[in-house]
C-alpha positions as CSV (number, residue, x, y, z in Angstrom):
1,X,4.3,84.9,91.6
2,X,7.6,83.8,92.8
3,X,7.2,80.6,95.1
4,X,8.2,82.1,98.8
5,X,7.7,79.8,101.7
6,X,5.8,81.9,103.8
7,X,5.9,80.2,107.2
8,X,9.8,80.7,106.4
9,X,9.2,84.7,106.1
10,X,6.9,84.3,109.2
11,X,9.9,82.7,111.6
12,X,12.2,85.5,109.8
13,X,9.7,88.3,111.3
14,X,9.7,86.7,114.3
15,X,13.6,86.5,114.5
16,X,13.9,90.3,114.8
17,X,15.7,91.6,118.0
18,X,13.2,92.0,120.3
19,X,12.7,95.4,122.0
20,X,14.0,96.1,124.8
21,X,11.7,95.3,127.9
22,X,11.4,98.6,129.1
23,X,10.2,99.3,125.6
24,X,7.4,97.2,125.3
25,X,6.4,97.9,128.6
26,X,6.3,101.2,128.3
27,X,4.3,100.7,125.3
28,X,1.3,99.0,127.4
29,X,1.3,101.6,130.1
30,X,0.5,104.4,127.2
31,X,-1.9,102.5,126.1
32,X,-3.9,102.5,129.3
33,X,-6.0,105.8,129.3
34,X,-5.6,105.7,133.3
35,X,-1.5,105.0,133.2
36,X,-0.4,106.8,136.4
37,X,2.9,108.8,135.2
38,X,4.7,108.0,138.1
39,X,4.8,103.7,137.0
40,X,5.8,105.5,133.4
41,X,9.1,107.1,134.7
42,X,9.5,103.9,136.8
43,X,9.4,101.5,134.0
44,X,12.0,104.3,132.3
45,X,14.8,104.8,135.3
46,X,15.0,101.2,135.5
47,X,16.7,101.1,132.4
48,X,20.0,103.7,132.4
49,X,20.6,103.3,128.7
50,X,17.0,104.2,127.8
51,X,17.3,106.8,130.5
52,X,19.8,108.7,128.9
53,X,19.1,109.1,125.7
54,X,15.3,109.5,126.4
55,X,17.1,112.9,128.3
56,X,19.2,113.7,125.8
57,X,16.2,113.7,123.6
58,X,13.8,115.8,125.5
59,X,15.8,118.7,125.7
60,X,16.2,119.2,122.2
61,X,16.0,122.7,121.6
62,X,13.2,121.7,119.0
63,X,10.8,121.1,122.1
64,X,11.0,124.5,123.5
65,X,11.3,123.5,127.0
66,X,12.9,126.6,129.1
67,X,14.3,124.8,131.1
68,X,16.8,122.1,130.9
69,X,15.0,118.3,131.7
70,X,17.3,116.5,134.2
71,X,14.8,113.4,135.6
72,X,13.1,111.3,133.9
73,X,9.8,112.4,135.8
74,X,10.3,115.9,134.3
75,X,10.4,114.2,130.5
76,X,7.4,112.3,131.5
77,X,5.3,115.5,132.3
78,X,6.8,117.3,129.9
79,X,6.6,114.9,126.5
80,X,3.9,112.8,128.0
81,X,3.2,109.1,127.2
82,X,2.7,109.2,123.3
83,X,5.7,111.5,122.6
84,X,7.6,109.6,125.0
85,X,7.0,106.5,123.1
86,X,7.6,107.8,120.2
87,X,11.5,108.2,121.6
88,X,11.8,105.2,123.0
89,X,11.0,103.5,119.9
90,X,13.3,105.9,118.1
91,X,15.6,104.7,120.4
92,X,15.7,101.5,119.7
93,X,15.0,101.2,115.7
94,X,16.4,104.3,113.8
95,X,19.6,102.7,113.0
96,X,17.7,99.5,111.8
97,X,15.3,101.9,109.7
98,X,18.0,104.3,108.3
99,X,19.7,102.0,105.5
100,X,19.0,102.6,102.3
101,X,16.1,100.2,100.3
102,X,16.6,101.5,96.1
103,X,13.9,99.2,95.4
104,X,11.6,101.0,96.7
105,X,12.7,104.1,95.8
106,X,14.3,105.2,99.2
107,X,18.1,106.5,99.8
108,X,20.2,105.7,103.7
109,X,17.6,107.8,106.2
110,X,14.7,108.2,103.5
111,X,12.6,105.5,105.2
112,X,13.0,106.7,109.0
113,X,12.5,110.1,107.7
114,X,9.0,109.0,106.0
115,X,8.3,107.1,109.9
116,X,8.6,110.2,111.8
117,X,7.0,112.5,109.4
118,X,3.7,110.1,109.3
119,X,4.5,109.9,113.3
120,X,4.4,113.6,113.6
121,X,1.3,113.9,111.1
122,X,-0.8,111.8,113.3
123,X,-0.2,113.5,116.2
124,X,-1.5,116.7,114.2
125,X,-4.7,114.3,113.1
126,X,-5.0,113.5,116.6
127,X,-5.2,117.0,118.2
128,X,-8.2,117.7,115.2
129,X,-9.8,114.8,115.0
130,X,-13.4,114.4,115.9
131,X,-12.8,110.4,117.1
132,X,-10.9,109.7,120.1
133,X,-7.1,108.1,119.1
134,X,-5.3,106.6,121.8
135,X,-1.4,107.7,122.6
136,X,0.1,105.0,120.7
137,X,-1.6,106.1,117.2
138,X,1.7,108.1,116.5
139,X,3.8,104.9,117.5
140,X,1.5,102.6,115.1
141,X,2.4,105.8,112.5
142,X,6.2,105.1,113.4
143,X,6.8,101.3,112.7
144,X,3.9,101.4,109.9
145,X,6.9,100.5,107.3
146,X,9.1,98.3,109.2
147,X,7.9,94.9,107.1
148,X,10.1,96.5,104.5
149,X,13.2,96.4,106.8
150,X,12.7,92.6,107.2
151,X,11.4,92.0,103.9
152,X,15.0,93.0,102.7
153,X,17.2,91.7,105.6
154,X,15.1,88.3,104.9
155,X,15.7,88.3,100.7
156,X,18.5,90.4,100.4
157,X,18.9,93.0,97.3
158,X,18.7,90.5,94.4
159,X,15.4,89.1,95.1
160,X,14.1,92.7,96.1
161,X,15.0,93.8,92.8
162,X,12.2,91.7,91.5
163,X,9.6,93.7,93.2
164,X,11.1,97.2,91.3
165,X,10.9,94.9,88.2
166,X,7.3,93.8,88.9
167,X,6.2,97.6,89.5
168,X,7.8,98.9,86.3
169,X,7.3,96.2,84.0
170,X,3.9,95.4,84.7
171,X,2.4,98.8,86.1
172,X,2.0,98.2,89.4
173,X,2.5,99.9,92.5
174,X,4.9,98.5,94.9
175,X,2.5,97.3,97.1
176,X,0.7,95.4,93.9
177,X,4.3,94.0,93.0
178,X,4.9,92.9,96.6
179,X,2.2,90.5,96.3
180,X,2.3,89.6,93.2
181,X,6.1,88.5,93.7
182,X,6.3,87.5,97.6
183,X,2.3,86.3,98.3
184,X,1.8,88.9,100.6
185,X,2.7,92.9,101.7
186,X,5.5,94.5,103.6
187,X,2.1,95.6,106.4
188,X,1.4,92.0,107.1
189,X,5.0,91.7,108.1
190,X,5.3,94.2,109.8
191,X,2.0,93.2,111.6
192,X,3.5,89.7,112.5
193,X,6.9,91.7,114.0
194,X,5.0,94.1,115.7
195,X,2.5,91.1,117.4
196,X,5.7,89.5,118.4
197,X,6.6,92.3,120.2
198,X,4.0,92.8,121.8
199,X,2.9,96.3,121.0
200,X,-0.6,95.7,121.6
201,X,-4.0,95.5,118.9
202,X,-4.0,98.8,118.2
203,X,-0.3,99.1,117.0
204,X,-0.6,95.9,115.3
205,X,-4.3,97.4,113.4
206,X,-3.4,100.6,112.1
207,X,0.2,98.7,110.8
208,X,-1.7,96.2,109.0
209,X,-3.8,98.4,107.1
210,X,-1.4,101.9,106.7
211,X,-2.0,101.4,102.9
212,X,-6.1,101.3,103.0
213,X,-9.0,103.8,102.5
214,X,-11.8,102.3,103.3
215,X,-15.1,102.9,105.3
216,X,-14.8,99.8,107.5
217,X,-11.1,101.0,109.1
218,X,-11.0,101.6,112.7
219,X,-10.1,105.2,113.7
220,X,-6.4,103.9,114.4
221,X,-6.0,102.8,110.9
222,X,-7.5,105.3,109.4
223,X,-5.4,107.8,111.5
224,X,-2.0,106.0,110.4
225,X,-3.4,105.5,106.6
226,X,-4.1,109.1,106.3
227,X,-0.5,110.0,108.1
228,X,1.2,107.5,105.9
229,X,-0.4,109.5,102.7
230,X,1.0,112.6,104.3
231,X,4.1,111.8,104.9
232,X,5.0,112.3,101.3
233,X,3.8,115.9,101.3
234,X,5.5,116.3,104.7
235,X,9.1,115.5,103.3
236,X,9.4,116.4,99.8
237,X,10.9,119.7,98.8
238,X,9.2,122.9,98.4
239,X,5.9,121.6,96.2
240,X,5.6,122.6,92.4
241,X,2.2,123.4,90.9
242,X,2.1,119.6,89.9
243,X,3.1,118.6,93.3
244,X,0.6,120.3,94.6
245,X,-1.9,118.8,92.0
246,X,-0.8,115.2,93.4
247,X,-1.5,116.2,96.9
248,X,-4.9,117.1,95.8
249,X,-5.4,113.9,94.2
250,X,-3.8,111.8,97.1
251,X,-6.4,113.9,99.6
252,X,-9.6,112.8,97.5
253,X,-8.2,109.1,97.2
254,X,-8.3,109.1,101.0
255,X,-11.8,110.9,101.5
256,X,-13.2,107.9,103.4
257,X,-10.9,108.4,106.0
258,X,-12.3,112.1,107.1
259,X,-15.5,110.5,108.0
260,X,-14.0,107.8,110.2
261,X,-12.1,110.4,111.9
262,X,-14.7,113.3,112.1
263,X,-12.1,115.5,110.7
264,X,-12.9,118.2,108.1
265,X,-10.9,117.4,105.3
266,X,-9.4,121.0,104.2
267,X,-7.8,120.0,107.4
268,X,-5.4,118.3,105.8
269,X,-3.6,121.2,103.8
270,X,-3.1,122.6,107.5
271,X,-2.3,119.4,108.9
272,X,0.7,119.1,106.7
273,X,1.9,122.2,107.1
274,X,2.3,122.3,110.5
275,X,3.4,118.6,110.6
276,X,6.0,119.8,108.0
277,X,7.1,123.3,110.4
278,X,7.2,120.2,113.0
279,X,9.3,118.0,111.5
280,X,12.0,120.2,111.1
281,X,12.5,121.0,113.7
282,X,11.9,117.9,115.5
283,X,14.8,116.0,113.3
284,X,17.3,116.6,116.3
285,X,15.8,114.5,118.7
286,X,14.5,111.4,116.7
287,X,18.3,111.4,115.1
């Protein structure tokens, strides 16, 4: 294992440019169940930058509105408190998430691409699911990779290398080579940046374990685990017969999620077709 001071890595996670306030507020109010809309598009008019784009944003062709949106109160009833989240945090991170990271495999937009698929997959396990999941799921599903964004702002492309190295050489899987060359995964940073933030427990639970499968997972983790897994199927090209065989294989490696969720699990052929349809068409307004 390559020595890493980890309280170093820590104070680097918690260096990251904080959200803006309306963000993380914004953020707590969808997390209340009882959030009154009219404090949502409060906390949003207060901050003009946020305003507009969140607009510009909502009347996207891709969300088949009739009619154009021009107050925030109209986006609010419209996209409603997850979606509108989702935005705001699209907002403020896509340009941080849209550089490229080679070492782990992902080209400049790959990574924010693979956020808002696994975003727009667990709002699709949300609508089907037998377990309640609270509006911030999709958000959790969002940021669930941003450790690796820090992990290579902190170590830079030389030291990153090593992890590509570690996964070849010794037949690991990048998660495996993460810890077997930094000590610990790209989820408990993005855990520590996500706490600092303030995003709340459920954000921060279904971040730390996105990579688990597990019966003990809450149904927010599970959700974002089983999103993360389809967010692979979501954006790869049209699937060949051994494409398809690996989406099999990745759906039986996540079986103890189905249970967690009460969701059937042929569901999740359907799920990623429609997240896919989704996505598409989506693309506009998270750009």
């Amino acid at each position: 294992m390559m020595w890493v001071d980890q309280d170093e890595l820590a104070a680097s996670a918690e260096s990251v440019e904080p959200l803006p306030h309306s963000v993380t507020r914004l953020a707590a109010l969808a997390a209340d169940p009882e959030v009154d809309i009219r404090e949502i598009a409060e906390v949003v008019s207060l901050d003009v930058s946020l305003t507009a784009d969140l607009l510009r944003r909502a009347n996207s062709a891709a969300l088949g509105g009739r009619s154009k949106i021009t107050s925030v109160d109209q986006a609010v009833i419209r996209l409603g408190p997850a979606m509108l989240l989702s935005l705001a945090m699209a907002s403020s991170l896509g340009p941080r998430m849209g550089k490229a990271l080679p070492q782990y495999g992902l080209q400049a937009g790959d990574l924010w691409a693979r956020s808002v698929a696994a975003s727009v997959a667990c709002d699709g396990i949300r609508s089907r699911a037998g377990t309640p999941l609270p509006a911030e799921t999709a958000t959790a599903a969002l940021l669930h990779d941003f450790g690796k964004v820090v992990l290579a702002r902190h170590f830079g492309d030389r030291v990153l290398d090593l992890v590509a190295v570690a996964a070849e050489n010794d037949g690991l899987d990048l998660l495996e080579a993460e810890r077997a060359v930094f000590g610990l995964t790209h989820a408990h940073i993005g855990c520590v940046v996500a706490h600092k933030w303030g995003l709340g427990n459920a954000i921060v639970d279904g971040i730390a374990h996105h990579h688990e499968s597990h019966e003990g997972l809450s149904p927010v983790a599970a959700a974002v685990s089983l999103a993360c897994t389809m967010s692979i199927d979501i954006t790869a090209p049209e699937p060949s017969p051994e494409q398809v065989q690996r989406q099999v294989d990745r759906r039986e490696l996540q079986s103890p999620l189905f249970g967690i969720l009460h969701l059937e699990a042929d569901a999740y052929s359907d799920i990623v077709e429609e997240s896919r349809r989704r996505f598409s068409e989506l693309a506009e307004h998270y750009a």
